[in-house]
TORPA-4810 file (N, C-alpha, C, O; in nm, 3 decimals):
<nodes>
NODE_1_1.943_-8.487_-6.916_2.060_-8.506_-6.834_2.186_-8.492_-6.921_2.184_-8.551_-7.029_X
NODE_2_2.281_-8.429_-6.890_2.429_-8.379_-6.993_2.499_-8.433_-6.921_2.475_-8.413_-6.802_X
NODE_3_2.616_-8.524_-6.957_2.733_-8.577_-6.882_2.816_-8.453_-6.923_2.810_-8.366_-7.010_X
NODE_4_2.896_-8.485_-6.819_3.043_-8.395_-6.800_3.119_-8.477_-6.905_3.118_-8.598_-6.930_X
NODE_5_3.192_-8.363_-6.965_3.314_-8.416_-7.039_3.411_-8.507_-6.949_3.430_-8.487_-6.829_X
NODE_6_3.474_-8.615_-7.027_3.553_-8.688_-6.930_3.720_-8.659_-6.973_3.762_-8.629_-7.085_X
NODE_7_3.790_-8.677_-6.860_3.873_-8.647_-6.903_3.961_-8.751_-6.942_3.954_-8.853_-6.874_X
NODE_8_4.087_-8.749_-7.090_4.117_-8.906_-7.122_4.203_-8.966_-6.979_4.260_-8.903_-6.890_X
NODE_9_4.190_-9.078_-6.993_4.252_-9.154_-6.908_4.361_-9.193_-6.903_4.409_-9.251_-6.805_X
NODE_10_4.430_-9.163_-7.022_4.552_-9.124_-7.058_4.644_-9.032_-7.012_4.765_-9.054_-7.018_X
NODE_11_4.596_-8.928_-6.967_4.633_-8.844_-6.911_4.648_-8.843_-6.796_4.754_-8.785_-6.772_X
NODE_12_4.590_-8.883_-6.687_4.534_-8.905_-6.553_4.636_-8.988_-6.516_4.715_-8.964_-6.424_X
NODE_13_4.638_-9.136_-6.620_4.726_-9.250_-6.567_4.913_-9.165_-6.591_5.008_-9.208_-6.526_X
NODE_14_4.926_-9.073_-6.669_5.055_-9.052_-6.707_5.068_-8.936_-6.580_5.181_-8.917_-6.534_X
NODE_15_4.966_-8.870_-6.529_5.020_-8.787_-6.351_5.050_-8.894_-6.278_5.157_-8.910_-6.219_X
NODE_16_4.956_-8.970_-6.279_5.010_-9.066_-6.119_5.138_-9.140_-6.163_5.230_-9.128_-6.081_X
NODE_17_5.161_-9.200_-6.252_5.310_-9.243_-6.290_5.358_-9.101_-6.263_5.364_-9.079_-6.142_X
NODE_18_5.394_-8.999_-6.338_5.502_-8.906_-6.285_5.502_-8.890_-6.133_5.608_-8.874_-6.072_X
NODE_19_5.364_-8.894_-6.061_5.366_-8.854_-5.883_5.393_-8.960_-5.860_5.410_-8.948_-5.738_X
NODE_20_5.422_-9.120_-5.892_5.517_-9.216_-5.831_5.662_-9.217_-5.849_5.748_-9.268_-5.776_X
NODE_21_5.679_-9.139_-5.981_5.866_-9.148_-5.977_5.921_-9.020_-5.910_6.033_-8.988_-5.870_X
NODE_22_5.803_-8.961_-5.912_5.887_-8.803_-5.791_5.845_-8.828_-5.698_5.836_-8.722_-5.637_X
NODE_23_5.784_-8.962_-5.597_5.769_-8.946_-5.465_5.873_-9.056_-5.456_5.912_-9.073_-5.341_X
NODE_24_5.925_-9.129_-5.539_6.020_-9.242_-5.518_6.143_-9.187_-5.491_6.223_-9.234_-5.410_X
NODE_25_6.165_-9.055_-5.580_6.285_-8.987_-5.614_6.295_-8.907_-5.455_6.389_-8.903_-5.375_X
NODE_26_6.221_-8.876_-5.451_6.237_-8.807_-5.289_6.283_-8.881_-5.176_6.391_-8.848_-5.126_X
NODE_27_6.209_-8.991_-5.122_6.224_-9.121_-5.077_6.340_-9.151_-5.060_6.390_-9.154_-4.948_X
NODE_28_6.430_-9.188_-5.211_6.558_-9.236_-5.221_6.625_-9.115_-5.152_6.684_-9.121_-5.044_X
NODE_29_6.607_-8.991_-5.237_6.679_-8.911_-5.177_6.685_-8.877_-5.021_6.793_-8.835_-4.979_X
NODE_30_6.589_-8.890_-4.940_6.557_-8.878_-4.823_6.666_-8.973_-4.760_6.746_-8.938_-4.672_X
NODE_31_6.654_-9.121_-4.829_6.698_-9.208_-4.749_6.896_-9.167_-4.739_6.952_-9.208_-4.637_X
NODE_32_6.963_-9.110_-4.819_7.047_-9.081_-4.856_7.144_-8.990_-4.767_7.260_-9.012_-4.730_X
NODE_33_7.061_-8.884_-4.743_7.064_-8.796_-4.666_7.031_-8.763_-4.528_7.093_-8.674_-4.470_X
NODE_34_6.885_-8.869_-4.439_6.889_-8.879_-4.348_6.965_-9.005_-4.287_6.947_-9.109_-4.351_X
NODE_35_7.070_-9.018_-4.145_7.082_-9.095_-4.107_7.006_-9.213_-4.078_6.910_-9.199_-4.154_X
NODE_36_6.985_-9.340_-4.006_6.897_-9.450_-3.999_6.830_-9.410_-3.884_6.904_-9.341_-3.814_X
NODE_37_6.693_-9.430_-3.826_6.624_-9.361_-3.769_6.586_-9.516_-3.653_6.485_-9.525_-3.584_X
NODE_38_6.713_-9.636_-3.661_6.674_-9.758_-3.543_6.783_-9.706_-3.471_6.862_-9.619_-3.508_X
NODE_39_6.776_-9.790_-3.325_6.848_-9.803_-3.305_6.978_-9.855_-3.201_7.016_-9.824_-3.088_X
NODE_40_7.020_-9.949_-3.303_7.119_-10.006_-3.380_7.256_-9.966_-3.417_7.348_-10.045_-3.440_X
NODE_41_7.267_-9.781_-3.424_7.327_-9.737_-3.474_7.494_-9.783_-3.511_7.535_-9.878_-3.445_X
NODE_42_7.563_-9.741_-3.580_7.645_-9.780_-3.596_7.784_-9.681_-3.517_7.895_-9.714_-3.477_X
NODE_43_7.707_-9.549_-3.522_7.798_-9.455_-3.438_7.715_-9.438_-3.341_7.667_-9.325_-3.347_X
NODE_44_7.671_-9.504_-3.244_7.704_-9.492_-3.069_7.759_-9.567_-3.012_7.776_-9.683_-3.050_X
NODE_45_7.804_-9.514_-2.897_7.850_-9.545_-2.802_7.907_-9.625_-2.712_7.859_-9.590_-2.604_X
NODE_46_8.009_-9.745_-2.689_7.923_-9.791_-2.600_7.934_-9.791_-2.433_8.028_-9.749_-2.366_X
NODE_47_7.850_-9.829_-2.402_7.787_-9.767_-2.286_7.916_-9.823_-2.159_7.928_-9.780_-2.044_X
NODE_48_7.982_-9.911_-2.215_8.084_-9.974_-2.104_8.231_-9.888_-2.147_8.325_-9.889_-2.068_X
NODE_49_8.239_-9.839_-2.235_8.369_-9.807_-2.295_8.402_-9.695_-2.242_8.508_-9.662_-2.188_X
NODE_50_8.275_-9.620_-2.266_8.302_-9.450_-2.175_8.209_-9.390_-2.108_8.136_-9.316_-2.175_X
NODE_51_8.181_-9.399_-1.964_8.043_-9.420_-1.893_8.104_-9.277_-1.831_8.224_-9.267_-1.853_X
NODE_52_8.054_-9.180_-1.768_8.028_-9.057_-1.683_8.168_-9.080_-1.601_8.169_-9.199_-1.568_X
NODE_53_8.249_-9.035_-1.568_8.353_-9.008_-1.493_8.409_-8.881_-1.412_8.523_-8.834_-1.412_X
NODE_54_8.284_-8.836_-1.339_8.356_-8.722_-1.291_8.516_-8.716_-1.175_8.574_-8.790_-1.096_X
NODE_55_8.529_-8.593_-1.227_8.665_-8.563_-1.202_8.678_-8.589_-1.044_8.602_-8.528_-0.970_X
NODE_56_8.777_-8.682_-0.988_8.806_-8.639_-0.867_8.792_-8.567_-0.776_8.729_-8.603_-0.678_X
NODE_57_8.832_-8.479_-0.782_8.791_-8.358_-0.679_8.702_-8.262_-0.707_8.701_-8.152_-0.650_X
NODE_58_8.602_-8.306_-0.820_8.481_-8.208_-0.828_8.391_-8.274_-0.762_8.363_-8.394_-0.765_X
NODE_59_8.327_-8.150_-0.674_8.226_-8.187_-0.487_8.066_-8.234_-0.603_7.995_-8.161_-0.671_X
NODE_60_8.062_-8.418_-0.575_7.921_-8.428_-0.562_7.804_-8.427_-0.450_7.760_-8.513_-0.373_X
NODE_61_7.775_-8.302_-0.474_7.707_-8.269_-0.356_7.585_-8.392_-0.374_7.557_-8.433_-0.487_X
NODE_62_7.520_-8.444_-0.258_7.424_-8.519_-0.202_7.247_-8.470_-0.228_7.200_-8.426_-0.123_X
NODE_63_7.185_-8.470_-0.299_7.080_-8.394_-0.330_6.946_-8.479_-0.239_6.873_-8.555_-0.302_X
NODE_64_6.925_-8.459_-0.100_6.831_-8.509_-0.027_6.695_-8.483_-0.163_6.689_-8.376_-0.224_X
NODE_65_6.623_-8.566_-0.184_6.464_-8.553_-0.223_6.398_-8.467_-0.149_6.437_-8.459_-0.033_X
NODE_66_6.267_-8.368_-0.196_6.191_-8.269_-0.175_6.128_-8.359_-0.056_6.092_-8.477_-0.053_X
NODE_67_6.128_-8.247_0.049_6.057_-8.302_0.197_6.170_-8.378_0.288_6.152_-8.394_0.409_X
NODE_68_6.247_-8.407_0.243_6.324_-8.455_0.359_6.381_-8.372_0.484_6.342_-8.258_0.510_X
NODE_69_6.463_-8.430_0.548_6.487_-8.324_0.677_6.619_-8.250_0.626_6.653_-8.153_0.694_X
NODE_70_6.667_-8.270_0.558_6.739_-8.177_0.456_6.715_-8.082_0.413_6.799_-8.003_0.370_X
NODE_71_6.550_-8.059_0.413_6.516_-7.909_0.329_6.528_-7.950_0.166_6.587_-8.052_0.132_X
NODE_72_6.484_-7.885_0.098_6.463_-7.856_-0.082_6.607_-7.811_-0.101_6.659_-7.719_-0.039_X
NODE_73_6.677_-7.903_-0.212_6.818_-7.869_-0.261_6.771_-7.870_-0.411_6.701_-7.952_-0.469_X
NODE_74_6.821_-7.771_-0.451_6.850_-7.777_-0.597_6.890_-7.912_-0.692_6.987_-7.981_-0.658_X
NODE_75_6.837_-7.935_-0.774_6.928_-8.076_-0.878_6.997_-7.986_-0.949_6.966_-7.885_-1.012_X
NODE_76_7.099_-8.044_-0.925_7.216_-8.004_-1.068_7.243_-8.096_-1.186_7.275_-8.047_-1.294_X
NODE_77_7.232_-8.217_-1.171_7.226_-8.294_-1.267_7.093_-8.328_-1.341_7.009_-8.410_-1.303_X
NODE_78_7.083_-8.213_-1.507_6.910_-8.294_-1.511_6.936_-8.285_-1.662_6.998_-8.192_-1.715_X
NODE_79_6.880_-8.401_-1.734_6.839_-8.445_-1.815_6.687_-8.392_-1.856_6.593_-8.445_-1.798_X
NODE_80_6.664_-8.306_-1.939_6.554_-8.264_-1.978_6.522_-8.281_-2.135_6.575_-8.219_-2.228_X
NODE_81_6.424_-8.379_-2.142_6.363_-8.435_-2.281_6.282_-8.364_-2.351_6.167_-8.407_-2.352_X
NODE_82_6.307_-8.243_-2.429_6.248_-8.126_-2.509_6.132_-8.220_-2.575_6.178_-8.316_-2.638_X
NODE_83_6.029_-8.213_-2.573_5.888_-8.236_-2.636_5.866_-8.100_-2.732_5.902_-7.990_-2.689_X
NODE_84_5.805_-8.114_-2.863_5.788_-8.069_-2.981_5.629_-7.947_-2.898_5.591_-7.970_-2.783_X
NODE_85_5.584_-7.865_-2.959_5.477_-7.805_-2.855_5.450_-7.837_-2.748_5.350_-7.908_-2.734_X
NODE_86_5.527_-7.798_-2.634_5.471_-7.836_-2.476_5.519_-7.721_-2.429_5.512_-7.719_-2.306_X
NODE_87_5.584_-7.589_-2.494_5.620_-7.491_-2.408_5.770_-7.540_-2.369_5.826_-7.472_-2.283_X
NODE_88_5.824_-7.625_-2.410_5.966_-7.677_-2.366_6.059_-7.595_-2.408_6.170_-7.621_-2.363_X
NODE_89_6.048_-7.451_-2.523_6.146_-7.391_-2.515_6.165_-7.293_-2.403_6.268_-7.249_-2.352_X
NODE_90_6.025_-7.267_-2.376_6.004_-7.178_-2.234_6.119_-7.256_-2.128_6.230_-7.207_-2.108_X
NODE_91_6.070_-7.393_-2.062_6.152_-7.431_-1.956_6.330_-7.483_-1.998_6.424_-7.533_-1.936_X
NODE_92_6.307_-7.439_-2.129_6.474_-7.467_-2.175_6.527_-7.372_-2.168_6.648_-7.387_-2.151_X
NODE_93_6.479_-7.228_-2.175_6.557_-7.145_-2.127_6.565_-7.096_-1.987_6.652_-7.019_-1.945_X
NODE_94_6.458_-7.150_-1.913_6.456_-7.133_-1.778_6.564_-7.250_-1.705_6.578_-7.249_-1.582_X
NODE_95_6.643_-7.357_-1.799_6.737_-7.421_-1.779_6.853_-7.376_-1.783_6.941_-7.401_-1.700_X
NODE_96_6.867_-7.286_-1.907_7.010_-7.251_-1.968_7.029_-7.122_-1.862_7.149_-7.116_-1.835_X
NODE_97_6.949_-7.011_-1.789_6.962_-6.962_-1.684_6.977_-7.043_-1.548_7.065_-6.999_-1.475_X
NODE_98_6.923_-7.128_-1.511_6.978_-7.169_-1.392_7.140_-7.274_-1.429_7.212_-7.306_-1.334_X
NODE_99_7.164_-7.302_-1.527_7.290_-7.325_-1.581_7.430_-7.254_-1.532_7.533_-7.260_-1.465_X
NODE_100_7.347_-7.182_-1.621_7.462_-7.011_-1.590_7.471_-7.009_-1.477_7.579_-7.042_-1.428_X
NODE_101_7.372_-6.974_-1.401_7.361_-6.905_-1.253_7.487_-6.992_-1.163_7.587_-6.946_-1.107_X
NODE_102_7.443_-7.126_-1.175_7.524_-7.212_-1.079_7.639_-7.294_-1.156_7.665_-7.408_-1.116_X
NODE_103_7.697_-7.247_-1.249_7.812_-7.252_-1.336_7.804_-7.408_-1.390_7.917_-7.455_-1.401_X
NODE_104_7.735_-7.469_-1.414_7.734_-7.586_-1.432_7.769_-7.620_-1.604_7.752_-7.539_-1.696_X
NODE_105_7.824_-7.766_-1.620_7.856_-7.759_-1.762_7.731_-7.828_-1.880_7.704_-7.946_-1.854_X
NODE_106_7.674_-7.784_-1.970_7.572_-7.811_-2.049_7.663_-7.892_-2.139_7.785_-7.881_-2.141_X
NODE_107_7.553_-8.021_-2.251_7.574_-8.122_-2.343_7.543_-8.065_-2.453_7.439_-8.106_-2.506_X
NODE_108_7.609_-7.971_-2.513_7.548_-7.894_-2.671_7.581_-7.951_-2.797_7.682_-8.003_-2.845_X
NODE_109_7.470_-7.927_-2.834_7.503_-8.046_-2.998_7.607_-7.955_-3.074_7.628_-7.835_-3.055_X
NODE_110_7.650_-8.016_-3.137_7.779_-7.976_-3.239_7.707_-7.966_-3.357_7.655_-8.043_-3.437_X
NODE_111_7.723_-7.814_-3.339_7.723_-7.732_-3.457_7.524_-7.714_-3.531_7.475_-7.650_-3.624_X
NODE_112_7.479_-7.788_-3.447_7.326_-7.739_-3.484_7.253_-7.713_-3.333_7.313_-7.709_-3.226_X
NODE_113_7.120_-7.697_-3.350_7.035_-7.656_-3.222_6.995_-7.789_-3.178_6.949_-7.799_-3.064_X
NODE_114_7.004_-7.893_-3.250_6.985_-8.020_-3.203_7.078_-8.158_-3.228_7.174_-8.182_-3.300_X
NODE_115_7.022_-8.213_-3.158_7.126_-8.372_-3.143_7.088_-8.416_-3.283_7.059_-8.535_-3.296_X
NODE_116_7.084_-8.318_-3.419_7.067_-8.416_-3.550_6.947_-8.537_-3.515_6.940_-8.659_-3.532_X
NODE_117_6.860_-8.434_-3.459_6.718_-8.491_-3.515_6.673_-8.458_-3.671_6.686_-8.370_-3.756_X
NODE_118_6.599_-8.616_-3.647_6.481_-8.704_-3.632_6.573_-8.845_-3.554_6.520_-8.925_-3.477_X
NODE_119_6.771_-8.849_-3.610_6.882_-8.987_-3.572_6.785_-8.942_-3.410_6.720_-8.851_-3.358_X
NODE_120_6.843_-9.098_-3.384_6.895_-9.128_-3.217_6.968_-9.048_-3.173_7.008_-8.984_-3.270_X
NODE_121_7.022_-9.000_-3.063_7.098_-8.912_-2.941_7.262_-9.034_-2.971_7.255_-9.152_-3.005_X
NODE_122_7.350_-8.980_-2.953_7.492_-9.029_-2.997_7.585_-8.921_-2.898_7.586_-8.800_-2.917_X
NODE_123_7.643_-8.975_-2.814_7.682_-8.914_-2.750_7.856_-8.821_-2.835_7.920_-8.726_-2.789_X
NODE_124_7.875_-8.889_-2.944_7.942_-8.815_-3.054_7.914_-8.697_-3.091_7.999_-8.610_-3.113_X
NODE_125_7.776_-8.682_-3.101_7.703_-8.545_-3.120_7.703_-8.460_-3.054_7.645_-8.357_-3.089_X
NODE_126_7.762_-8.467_-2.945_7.816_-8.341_-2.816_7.919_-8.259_-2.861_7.998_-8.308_-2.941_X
NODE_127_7.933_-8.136_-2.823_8.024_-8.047_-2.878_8.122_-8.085_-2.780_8.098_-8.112_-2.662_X
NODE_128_8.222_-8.085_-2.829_8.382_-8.130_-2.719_8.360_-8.222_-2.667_8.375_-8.207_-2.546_X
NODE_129_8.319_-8.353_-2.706_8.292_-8.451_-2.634_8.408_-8.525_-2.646_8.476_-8.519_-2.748_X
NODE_130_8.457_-8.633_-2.497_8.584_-8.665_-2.509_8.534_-8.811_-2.409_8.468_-8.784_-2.309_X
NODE_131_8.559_-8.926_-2.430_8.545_-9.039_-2.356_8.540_-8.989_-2.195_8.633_-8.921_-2.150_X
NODE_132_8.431_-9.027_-2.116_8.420_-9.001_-1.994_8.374_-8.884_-1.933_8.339_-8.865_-1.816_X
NODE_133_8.378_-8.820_-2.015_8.291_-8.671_-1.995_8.176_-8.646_-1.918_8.086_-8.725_-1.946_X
NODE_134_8.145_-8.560_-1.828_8.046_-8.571_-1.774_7.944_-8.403_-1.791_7.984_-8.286_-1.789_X
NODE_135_7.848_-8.442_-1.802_7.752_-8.277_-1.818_7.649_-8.300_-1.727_7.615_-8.415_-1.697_X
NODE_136_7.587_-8.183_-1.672_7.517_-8.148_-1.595_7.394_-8.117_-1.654_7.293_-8.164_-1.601_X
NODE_137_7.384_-8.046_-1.753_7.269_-8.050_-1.823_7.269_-8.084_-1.923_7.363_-8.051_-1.995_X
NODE_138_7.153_-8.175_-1.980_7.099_-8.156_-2.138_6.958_-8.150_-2.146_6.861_-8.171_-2.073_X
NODE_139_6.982_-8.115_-2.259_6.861_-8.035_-2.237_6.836_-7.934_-2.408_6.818_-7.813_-2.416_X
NODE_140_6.844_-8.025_-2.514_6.813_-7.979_-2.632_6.755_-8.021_-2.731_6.851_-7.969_-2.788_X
NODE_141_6.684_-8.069_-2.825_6.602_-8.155_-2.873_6.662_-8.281_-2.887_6.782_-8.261_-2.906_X
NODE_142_6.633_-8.414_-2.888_6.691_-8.506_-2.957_6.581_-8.652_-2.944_6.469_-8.659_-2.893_X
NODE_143_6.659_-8.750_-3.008_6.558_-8.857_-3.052_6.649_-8.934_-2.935_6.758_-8.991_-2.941_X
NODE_144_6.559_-8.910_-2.832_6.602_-8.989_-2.720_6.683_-9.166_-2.740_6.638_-9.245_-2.823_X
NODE_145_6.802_-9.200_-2.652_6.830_-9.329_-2.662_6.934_-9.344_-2.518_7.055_-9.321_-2.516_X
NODE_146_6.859_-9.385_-2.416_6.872_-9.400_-2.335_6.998_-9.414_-2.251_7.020_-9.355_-2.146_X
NODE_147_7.106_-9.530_-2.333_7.189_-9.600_-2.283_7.331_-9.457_-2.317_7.418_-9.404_-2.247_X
NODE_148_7.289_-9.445_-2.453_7.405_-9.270_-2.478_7.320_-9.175_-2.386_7.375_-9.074_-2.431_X
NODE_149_7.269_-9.145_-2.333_7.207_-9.056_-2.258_7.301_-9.041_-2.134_7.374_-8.950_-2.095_X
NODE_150_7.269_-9.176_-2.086_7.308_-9.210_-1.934_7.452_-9.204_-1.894_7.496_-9.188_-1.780_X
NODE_151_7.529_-9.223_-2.025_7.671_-9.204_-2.011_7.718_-9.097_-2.001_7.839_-9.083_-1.989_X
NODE_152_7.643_-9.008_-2.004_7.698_-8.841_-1.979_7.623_-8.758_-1.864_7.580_-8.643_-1.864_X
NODE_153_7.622_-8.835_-1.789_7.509_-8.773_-1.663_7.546_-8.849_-1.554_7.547_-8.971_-1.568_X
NODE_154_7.584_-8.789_-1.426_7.599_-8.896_-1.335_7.495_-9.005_-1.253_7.380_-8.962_-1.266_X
NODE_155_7.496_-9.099_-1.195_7.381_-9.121_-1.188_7.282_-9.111_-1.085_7.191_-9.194_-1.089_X
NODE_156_7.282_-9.028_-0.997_7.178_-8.963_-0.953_7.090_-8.866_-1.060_6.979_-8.818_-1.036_X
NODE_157_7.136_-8.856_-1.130_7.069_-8.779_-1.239_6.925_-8.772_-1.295_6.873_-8.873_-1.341_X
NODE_158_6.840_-8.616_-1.290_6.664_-8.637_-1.264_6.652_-8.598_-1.432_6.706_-8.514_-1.504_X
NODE_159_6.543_-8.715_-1.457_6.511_-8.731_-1.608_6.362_-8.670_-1.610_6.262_-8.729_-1.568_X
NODE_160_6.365_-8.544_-1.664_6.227_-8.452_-1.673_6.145_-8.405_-1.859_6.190_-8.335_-1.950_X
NODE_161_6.061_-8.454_-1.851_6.000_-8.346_-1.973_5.863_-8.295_-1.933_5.824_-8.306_-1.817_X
NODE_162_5.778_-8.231_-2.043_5.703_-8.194_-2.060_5.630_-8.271_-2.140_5.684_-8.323_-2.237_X
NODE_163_5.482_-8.296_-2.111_5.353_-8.340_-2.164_5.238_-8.260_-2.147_5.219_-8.190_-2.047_X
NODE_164_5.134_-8.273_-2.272_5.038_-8.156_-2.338_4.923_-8.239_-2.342_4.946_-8.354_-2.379_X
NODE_165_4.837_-8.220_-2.322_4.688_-8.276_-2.406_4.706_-8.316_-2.522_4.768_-8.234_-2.590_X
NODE_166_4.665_-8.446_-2.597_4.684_-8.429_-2.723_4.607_-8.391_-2.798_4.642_-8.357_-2.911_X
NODE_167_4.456_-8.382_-2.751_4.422_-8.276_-2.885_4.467_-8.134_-2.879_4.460_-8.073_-2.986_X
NODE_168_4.514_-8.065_-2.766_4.570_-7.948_-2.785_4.720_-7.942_-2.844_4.756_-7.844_-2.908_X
NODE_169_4.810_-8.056_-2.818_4.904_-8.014_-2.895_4.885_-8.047_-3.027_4.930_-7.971_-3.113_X
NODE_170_4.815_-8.165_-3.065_4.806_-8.188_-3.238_4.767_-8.036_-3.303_4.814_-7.998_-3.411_X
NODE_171_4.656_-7.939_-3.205_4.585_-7.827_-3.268_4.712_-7.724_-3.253_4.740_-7.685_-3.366_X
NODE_172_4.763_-7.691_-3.195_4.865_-7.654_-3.189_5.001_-7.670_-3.297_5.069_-7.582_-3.350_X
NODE_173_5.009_-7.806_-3.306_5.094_-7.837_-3.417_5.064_-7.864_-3.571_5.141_-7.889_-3.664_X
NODE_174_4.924_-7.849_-3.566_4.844_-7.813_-3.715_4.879_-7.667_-3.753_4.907_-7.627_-3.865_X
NODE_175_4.870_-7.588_-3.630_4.856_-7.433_-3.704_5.023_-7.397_-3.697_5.059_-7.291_-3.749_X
NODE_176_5.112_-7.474_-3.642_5.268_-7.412_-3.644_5.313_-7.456_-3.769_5.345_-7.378_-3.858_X
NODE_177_5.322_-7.657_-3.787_5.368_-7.672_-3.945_5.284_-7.698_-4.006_5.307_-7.793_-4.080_X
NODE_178_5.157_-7.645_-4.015_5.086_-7.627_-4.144_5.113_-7.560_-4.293_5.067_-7.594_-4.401_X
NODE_179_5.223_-7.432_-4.253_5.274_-7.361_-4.397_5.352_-7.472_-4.446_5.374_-7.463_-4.567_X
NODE_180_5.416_-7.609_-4.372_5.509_-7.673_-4.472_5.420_-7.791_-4.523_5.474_-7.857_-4.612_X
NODE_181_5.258_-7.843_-4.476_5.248_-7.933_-4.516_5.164_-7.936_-4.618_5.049_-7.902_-4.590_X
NODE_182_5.190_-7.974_-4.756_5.118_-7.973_-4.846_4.935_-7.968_-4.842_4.859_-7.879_-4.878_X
NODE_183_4.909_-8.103_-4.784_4.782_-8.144_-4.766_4.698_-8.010_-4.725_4.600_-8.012_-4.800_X
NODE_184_4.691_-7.919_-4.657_4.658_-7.810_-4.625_4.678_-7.692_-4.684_4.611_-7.597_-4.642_X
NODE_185_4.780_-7.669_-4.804_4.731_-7.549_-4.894_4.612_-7.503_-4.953_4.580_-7.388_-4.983_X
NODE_186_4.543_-7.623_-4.966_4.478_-7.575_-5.009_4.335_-7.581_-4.968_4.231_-7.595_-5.031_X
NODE_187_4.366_-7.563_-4.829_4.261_-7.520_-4.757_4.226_-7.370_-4.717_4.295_-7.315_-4.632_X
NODE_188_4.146_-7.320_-4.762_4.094_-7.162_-4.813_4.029_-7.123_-4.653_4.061_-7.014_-4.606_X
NODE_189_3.985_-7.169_-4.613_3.961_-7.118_-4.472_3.965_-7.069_-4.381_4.016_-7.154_-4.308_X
NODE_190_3.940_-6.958_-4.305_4.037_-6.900_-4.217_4.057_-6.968_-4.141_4.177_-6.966_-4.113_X
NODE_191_3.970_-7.074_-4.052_3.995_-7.179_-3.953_4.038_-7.322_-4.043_3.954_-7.410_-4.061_X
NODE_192_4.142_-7.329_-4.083_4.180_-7.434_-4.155_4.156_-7.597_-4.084_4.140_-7.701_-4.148_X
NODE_193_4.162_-7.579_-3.918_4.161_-7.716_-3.858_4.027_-7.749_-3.864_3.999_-7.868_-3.849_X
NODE_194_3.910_-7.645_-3.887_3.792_-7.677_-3.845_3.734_-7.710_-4.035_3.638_-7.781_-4.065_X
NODE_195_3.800_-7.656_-4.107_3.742_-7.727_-4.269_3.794_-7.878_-4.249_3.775_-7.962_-4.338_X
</nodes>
């Protein structure tokens, strides 16, 4: 029987010290750079100060519910909660067209594609946002928070997302950010979920 050479232990113990001060160093840095992820925040809102105010003489039309003797009316006011793989960019652009179509005004984040996710939703984070403001749609990623939500929507306003299977979206979201996640490089496989 031949033992394997061992390797010193000296060595071994001096990686994991270096992989604790570069995962610390990241960490800090992380913390630095991302906003606080409760919330608590310190920049929202509050919800009594500047609540939805539409304008006077802009017509809120009456949106009878599906089946009534009203017939099927369109919602114009909708709140749509983008889910990460569910096909939600599909019905987000099937939003930003019926937008257009019926001239309505959208809640667009300032200056990125999202409300500065992973933070909470801040109704600060709206492009031209001005106390009392009111939008018709949103409808772009964000870390939902209810009470800034509600202040920019009137309140008949229909709160919609999308939901997936979860083992199909986890499989789904294995093979989209898998190039960024370490743990999986070095998986040689062509079916990487199934090694």
């Amino acid at each position: 029987m031949t033992l394997l050479p061992k390797k010193p232990c000296k060595s071994k113990a001096k990686g994991l010290l270096l992989g604790a001060l570069f995962t610390s160093f990241l960490l800090l840095l992380y913390s630095y750079v991302v906003p606080p992820l409760y919330p608590n925040m310190a920049f929202t809102t509050s919800e009594a100060a500047a609540p939805c105010s539409p304008v006077p003489n802009e017509p809120v039309a009456a949106t009878p519910a599906n089946g009534s003797a009203g017939g099927c009316q369109p919602r114009r006011d909708i709140v749509f909660m983008k889910t990460h793989k569910t096909a939600s960019s599909t019905l987000l652009n099937i939003l930003f067209r019926f937008g257009q179509k019926h001239e309505l005004k959208f809640a667009f984040p300032n200056g990125r594609n999202d409300f500065h996710y992973p933070s909470y939703f801040a109704r600060s984070l709206v492009q031209d946002y001005r106390p009392g403001a009111c939008f018709n749609i949103i409808c772009n990623h964000m870390r939902f928070h209810y009470e800034e939500v509600r202040g920019l929507v009137r309140p008949g306003a229909t709160f919609i997302t999308v939901i997936r299977d979860p083992a199909r979206l986890f499989e789904s979201s294995f093979h989209y950010f898998g190039s960024v996640v370490p743990l999986t490089w070095k998986l040689s496989s062509r079916d990487k979920l199934a090694e």
